[in-house]
TIBA-766374 format. One record per residue: x, y, z of N, C-alpha, C in turn. Coordinates in nm, 3 decimals. Each point is the difference from the previous one (the first is absolute). Layout:
<recs>
REC       n_x       n_y       n_z      ca_x      ca_y      ca_z       c_x       c_y       c_z
REC         X         Y         Z         X         Y         Z         X         Y         Z
...
</recs>
This chain:
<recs>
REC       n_x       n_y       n_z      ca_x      ca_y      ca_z       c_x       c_y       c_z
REC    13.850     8.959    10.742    -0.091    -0.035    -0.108     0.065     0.019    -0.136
REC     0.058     0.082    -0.037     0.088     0.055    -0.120     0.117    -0.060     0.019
REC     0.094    -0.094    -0.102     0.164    -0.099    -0.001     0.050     0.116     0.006
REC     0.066     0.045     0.085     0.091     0.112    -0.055     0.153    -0.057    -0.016
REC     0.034    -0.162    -0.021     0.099    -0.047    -0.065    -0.033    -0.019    -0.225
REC    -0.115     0.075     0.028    -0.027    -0.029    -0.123     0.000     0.150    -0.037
REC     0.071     0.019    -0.150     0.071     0.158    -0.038    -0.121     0.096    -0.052
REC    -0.113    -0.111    -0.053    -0.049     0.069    -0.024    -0.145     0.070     0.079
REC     0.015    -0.103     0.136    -0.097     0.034     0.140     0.116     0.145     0.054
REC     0.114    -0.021    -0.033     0.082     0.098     0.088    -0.060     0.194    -0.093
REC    -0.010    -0.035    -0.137    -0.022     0.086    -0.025    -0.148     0.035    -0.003
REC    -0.070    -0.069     0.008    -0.178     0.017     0.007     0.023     0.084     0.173
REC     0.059    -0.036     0.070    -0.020     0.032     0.170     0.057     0.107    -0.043
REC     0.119     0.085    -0.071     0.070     0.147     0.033    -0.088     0.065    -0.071
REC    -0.149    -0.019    -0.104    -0.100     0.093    -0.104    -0.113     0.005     0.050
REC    -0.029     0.087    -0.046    -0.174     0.034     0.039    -0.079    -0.024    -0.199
REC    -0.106    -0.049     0.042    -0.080    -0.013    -0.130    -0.156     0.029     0.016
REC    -0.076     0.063    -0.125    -0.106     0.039     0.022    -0.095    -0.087     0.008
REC    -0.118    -0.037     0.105    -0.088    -0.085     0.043    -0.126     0.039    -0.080
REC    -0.097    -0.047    -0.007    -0.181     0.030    -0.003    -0.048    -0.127     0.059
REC    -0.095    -0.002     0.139    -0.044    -0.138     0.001    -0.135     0.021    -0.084
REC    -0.060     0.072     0.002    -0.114    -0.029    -0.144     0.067    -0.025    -0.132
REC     0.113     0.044    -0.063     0.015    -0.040    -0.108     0.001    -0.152     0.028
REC     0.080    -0.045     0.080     0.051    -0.158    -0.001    -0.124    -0.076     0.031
REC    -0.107     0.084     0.065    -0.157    -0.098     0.001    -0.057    -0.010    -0.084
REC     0.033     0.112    -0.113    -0.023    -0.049    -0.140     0.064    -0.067    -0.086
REC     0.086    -0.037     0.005     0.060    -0.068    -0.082    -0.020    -0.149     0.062
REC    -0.002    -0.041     0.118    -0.052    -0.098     0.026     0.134    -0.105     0.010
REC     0.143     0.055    -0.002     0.096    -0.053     0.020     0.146     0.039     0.041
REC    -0.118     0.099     0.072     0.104     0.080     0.046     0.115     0.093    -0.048
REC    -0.066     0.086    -0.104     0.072     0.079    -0.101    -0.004     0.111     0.024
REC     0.011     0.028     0.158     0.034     0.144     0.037     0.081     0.140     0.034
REC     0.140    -0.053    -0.072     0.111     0.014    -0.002    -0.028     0.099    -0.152
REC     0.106     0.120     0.034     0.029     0.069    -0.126     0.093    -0.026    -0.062
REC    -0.008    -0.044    -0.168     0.207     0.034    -0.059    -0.076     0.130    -0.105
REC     0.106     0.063     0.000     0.040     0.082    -0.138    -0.012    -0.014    -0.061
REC     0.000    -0.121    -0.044    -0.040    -0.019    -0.178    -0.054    -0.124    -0.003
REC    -0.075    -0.026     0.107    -0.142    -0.113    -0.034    -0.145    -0.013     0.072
REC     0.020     0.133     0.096    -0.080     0.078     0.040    -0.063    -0.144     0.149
REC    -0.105    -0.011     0.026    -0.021    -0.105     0.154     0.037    -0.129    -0.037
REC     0.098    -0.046     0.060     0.046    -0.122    -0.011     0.023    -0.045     0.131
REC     0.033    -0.148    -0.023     0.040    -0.071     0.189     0.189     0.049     0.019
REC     0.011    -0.052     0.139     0.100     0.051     0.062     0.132     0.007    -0.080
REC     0.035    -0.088    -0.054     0.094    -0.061    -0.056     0.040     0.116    -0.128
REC    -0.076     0.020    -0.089     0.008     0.075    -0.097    -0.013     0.159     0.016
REC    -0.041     0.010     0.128    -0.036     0.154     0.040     0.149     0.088     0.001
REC     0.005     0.148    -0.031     0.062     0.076    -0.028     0.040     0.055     0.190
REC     0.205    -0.074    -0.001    -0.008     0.044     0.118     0.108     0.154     0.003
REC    -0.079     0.057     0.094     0.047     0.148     0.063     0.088    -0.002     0.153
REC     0.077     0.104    -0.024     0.046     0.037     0.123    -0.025     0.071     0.090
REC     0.017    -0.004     0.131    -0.062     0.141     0.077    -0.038     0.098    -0.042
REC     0.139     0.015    -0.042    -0.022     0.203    -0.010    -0.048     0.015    -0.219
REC    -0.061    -0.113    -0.018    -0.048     0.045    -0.084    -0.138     0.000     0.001
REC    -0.059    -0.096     0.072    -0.106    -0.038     0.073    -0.064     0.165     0.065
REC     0.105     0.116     0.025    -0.067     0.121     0.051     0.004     0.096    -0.111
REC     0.101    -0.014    -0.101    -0.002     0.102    -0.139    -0.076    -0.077    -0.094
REC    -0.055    -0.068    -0.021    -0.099    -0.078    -0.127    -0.135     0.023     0.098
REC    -0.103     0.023    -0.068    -0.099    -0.043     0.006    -0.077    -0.127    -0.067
REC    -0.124     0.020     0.073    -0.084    -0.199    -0.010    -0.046     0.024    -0.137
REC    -0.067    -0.105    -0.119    -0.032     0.011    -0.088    -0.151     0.059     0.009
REC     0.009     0.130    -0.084    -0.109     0.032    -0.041    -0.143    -0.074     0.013
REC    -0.095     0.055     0.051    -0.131    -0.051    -0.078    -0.053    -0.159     0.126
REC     0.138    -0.037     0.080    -0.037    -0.099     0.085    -0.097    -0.011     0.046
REC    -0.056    -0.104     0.121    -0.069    -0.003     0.061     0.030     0.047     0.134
REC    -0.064     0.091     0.116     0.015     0.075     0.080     0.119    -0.101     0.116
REC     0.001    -0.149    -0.030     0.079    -0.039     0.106     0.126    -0.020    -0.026
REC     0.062     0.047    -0.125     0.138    -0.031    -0.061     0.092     0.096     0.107
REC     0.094    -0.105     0.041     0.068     0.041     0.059     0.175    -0.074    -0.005
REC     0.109     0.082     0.076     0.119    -0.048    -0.036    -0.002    -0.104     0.121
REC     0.048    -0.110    -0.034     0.005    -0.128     0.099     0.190    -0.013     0.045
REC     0.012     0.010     0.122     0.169    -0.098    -0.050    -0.014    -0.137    -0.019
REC     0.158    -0.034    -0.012    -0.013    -0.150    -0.082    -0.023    -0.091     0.051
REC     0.028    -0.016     0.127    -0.025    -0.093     0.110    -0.146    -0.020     0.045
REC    -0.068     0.124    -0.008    -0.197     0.011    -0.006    -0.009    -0.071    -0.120
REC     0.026     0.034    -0.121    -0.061    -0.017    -0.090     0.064    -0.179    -0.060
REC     0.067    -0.098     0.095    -0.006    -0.141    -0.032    -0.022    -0.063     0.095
REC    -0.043     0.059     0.096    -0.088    -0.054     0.102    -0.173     0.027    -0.041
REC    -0.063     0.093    -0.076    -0.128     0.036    -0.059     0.012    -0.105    -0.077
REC     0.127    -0.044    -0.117    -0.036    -0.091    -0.092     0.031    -0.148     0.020
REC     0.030    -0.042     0.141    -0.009    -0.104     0.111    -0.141     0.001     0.018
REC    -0.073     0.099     0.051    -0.114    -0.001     0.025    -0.066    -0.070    -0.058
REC    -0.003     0.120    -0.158    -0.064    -0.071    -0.136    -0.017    -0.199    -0.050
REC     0.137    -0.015     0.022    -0.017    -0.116    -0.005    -0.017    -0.145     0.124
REC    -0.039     0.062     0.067    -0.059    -0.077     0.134    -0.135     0.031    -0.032
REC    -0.060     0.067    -0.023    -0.141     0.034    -0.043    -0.045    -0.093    -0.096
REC     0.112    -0.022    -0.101    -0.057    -0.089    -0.116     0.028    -0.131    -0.019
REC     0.027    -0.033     0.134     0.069    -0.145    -0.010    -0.124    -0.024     0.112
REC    -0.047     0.068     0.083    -0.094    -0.055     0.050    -0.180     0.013    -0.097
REC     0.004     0.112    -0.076    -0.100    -0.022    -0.071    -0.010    -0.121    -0.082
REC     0.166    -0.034    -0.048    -0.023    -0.113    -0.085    -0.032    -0.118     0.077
REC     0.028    -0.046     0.119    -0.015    -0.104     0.103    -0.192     0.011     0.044
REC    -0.073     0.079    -0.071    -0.104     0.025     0.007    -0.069     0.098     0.130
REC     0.066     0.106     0.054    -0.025     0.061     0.118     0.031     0.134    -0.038
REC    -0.086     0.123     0.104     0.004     0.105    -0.047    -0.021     0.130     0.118
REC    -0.023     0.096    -0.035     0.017     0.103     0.123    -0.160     0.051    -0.044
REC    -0.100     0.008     0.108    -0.161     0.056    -0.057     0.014     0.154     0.083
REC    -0.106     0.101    -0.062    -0.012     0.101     0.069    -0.176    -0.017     0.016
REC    -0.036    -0.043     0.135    -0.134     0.015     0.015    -0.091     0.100    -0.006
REC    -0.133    -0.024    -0.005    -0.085     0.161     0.034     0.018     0.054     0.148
REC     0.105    -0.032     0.089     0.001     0.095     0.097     0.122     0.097    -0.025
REC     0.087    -0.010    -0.104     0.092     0.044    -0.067     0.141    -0.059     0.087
REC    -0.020    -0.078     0.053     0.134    -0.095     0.075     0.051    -0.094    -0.127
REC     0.125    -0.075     0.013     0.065    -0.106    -0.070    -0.001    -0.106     0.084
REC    -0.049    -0.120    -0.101     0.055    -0.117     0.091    -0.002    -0.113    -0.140
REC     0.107    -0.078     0.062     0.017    -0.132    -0.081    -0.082    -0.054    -0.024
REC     0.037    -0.114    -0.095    -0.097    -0.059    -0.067     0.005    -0.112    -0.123
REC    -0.065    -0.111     0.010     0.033    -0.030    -0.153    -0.113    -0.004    -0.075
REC     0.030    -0.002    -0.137    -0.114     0.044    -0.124    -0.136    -0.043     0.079
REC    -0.048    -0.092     0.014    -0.107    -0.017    -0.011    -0.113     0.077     0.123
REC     0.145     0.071     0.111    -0.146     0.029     0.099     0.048     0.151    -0.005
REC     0.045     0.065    -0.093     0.012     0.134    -0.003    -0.115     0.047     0.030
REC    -0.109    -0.034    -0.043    -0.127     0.099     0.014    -0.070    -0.017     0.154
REC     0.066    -0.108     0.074    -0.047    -0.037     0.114     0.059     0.077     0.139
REC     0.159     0.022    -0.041     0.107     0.049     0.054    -0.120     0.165     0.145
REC     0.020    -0.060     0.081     0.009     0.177     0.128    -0.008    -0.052     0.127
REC     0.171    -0.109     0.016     0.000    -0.061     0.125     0.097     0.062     0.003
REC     0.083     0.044     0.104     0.171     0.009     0.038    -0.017     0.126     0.065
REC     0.199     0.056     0.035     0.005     0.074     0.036     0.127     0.113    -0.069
REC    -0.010    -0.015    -0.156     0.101     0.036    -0.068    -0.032     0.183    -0.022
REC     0.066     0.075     0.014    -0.026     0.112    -0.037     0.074     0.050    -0.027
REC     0.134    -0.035    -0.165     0.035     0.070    -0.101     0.008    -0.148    -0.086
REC     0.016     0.033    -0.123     0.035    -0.096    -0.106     0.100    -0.054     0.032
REC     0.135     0.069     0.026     0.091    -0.089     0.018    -0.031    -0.097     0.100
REC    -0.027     0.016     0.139    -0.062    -0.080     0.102    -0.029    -0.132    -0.040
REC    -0.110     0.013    -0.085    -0.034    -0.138    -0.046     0.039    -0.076    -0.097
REC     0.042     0.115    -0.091     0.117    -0.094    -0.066     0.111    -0.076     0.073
REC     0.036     0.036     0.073     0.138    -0.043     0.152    -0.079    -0.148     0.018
REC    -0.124     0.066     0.047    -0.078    -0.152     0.043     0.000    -0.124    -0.084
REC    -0.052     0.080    -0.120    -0.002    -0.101    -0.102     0.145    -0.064    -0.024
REC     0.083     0.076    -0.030     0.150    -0.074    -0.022     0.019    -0.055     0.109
REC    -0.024     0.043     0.147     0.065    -0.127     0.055    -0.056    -0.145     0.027
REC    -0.165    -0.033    -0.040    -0.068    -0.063    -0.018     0.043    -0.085    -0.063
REC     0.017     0.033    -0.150     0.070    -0.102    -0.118     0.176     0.023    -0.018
REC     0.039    -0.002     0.058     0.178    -0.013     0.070     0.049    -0.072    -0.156
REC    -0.077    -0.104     0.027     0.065    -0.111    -0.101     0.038     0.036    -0.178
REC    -0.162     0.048    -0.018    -0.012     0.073    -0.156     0.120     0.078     0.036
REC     0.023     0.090     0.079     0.120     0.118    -0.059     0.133    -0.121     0.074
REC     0.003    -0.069     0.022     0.117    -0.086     0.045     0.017    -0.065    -0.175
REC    -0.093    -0.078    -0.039     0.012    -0.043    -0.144     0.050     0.093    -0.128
REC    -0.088     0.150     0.030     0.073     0.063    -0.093     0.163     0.059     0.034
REC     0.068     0.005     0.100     0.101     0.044     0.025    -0.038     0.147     0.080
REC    -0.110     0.040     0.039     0.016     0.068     0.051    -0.015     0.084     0.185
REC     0.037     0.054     0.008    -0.001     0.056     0.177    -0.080     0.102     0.014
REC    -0.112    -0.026     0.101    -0.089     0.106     0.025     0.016     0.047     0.176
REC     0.111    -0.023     0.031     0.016     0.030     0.172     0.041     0.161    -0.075
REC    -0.035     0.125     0.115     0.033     0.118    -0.002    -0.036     0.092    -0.122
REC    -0.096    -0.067    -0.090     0.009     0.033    -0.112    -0.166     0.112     0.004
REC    -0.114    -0.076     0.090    -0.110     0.083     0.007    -0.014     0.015     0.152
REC     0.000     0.125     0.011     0.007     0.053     0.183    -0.136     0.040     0.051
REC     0.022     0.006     0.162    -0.131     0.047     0.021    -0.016     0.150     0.053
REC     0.109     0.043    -0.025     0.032     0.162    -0.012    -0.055     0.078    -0.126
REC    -0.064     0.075     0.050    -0.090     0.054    -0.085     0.006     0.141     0.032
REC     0.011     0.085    -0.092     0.014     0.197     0.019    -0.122     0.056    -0.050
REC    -0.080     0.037     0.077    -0.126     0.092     0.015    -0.017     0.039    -0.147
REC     0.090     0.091    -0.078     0.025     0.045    -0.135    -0.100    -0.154    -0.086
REC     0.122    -0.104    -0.002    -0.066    -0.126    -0.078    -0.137    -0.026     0.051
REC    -0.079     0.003     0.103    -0.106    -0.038     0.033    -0.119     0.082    -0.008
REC     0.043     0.114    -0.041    -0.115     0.112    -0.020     0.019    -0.004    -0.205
REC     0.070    -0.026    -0.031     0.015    -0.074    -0.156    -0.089    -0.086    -0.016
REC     0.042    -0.137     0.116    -0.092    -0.113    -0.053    -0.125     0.033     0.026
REC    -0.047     0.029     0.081    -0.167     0.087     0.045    -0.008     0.089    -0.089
REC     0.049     0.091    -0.130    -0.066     0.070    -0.049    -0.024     0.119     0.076
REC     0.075     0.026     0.106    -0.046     0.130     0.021     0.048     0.137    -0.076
REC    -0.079     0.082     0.018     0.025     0.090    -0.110    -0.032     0.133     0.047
REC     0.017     0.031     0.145    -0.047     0.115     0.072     0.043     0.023     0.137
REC     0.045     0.107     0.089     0.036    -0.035     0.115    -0.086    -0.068     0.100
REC    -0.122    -0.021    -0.065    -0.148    -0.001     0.077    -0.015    -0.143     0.010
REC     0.083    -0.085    -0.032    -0.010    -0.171    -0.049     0.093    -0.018     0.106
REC    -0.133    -0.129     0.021     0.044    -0.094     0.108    -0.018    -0.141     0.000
REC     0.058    -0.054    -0.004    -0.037    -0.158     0.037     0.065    -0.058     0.106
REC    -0.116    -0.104     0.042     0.036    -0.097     0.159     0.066    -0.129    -0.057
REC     0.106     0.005     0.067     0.059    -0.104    -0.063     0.048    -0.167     0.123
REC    -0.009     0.056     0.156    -0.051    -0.084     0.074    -0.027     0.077     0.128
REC    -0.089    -0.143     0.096    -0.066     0.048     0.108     0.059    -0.061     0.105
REC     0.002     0.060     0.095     0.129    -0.099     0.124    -0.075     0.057     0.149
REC    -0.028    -0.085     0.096    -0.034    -0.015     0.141     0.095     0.042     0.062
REC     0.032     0.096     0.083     0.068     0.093     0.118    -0.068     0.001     0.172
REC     0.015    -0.085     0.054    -0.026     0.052     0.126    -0.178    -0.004     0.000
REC    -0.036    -0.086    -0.081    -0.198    -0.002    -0.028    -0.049     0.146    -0.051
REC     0.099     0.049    -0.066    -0.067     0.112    -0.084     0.072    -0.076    -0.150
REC    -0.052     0.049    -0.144     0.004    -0.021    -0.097     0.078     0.106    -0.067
REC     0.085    -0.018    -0.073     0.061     0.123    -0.154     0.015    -0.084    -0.086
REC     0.021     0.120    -0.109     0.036    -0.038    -0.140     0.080     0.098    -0.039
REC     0.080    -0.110    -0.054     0.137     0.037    -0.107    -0.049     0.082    -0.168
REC     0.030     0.143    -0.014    -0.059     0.042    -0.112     0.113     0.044    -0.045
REC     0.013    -0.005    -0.201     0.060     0.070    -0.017    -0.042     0.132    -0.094
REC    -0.004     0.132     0.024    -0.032     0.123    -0.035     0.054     0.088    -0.099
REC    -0.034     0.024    -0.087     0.068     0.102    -0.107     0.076    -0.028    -0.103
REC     0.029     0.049    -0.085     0.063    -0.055    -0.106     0.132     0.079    -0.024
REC     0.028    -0.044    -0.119     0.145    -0.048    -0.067     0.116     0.048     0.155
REC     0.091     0.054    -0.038     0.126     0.041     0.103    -0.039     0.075     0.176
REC    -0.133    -0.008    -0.046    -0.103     0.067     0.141    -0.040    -0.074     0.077
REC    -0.048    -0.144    -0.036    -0.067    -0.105     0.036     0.074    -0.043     0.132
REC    -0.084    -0.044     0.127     0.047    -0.040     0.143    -0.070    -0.125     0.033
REC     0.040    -0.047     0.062    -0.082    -0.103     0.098    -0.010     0.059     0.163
REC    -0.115    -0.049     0.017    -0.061     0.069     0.138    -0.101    -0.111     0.085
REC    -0.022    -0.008     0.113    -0.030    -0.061     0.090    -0.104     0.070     0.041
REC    -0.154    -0.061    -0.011    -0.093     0.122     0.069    -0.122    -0.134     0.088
REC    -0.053     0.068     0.103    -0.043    -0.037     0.084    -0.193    -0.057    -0.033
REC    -0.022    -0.025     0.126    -0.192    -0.036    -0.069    -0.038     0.101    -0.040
REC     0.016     0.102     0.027    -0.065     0.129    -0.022     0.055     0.052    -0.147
REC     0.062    -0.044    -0.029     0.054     0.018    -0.113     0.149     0.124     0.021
REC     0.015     0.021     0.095     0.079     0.142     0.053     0.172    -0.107    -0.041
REC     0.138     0.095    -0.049     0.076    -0.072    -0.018     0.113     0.006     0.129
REC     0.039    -0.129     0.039     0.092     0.027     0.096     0.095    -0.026    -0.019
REC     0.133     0.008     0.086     0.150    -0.017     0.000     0.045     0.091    -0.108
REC     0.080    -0.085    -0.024     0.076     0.143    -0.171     0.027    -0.058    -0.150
REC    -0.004     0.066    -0.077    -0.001    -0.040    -0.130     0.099    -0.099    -0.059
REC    -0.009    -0.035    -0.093     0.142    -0.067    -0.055     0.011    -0.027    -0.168
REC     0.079    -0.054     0.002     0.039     0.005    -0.192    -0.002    -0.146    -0.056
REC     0.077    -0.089     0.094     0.026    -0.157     0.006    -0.066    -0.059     0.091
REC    -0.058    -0.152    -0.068    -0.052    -0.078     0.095     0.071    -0.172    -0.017
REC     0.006    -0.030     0.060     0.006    -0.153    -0.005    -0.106    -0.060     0.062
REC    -0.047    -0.082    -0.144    -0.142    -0.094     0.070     0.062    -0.106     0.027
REC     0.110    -0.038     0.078     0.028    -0.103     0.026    -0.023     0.019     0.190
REC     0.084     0.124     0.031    -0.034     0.076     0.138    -0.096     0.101    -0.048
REC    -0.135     0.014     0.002    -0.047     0.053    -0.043    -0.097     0.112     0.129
REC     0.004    -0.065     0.130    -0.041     0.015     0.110     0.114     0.070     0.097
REC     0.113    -0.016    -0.047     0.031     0.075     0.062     0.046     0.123    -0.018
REC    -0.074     0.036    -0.065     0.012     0.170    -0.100    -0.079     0.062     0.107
REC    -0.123    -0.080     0.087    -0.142     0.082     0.071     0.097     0.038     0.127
REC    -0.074     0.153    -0.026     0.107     0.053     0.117    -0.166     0.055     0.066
REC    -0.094    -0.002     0.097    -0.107     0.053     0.008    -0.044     0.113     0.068
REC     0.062     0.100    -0.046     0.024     0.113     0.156     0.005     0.101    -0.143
REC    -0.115     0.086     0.080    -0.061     0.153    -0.064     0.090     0.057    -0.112
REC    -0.005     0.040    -0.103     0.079     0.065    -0.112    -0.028     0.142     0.030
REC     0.104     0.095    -0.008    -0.017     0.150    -0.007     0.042     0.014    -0.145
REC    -0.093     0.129    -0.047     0.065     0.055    -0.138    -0.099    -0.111    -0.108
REC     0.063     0.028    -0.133    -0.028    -0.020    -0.105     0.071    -0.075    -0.097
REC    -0.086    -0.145    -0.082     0.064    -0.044    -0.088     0.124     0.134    -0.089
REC     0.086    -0.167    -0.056     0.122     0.171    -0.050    -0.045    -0.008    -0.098
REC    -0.005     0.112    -0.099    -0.014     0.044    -0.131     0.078    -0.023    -0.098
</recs>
């Protein structure tokens, strides 16, 4: 994804640079990138760091709780992202978050209609959406293969749910076993947060985990009795 025949992709890939994705949702163009002396700006202009300075500097003051150090190779694939996002908004299409708190595609006019599918993270349906309109990002020059995954880490998904307690849970799908029923939950928040497999009874079975792919998403169900306790 990154030219690394190009000197200055070679040096973006050996730095780490400071991220906010809320700053860059405010700015509305993706200006989530820190420099030194122009404070959130896009990728290009952002102030780049090295490893080991990346562990003796600290993040700027006063941030927002998600500022974090990105390497360089994350952080022009995020601003790949960025602009696959806005080449399909401009082509008139968009990513909705319904009242069941799921994502699914969409274009302008039936956003408010949108709570069919089976998307369950943003990126997901953004994936969908880009590969839908191929062409728009073929016209603008750009590539959306590998770019939004369906790998997803418990951590990010107890974020997007808002959870804010070990006590938070959300069902995120339901899958047929052998004519009994489960659901896929994910539990707890920030660096604590799991996904778990629990039965009709609501009781959780098999064993915990950190990563899911909703692409194999079924075959995570392992259905046989859990001993012990979510980890802490």
């Amino acid at each position: 994804m990154t030219n690394l025949t190009n000197p200055i992709a070679v040096q973006l890939a050996a730095s780490v640079v400071i991220y906010s994705r809320h700053e860059a949702g405010l700015s509305g163009d993706g200006a989530g990138f820190w420099s030194n002396s122009a404070g959130w700006t896009a990728l290009e202009d952002a102030t780049l760091f090295t490893p080991q300075q990346s562990l003796d500097f600290g993040l700027p003051l006063g941030a927002h709780p998600d500022v974090c150090w990105l390497p360089g190779a994350e952080a022009a694939r995020v601003t790949l992202v960025d602009q696959i996002k806005a080449e399909l908004r401009n082509d008139g299409f968009d990513v909705a978050q319904a009242p069941d708190g799921r994502w699914y595609s969409a274009d302008e006019q039936d956003r408010d209609e949108v709570m069919a599918g089976e998307y369950h993270t943003e990126s997901l349906a953004w994936r969908d959406l880009a590969e839908s309109r191929r062409h728009v990002l073929e016209d603008a020059a750009l590539a959306h293969d590998g770019v939004f995954t369906a790998v997803a880490p418990s951590a990010h998904l107890a974020q997007q749910y808002r959870h804010g307690s070990a006590d938070s849970v959300t069902i995120l799908h339901t899958a047929a076993h052998e004519g009994a029923e489960y659901q896929l939950r994910v539990c707890g928040a920030g660096n604590a947060a799991y996904f778990e497999w629990t039965d009709e009874l609501g009781d959780p079975v098999g064993v915990v985990f950190e990563e899911v792919d909703f692409d194999h998403i079924e075959a995570t169900l392992a259905p046989a009795a859990r001993e012990g306790t979510a980890p802490m």
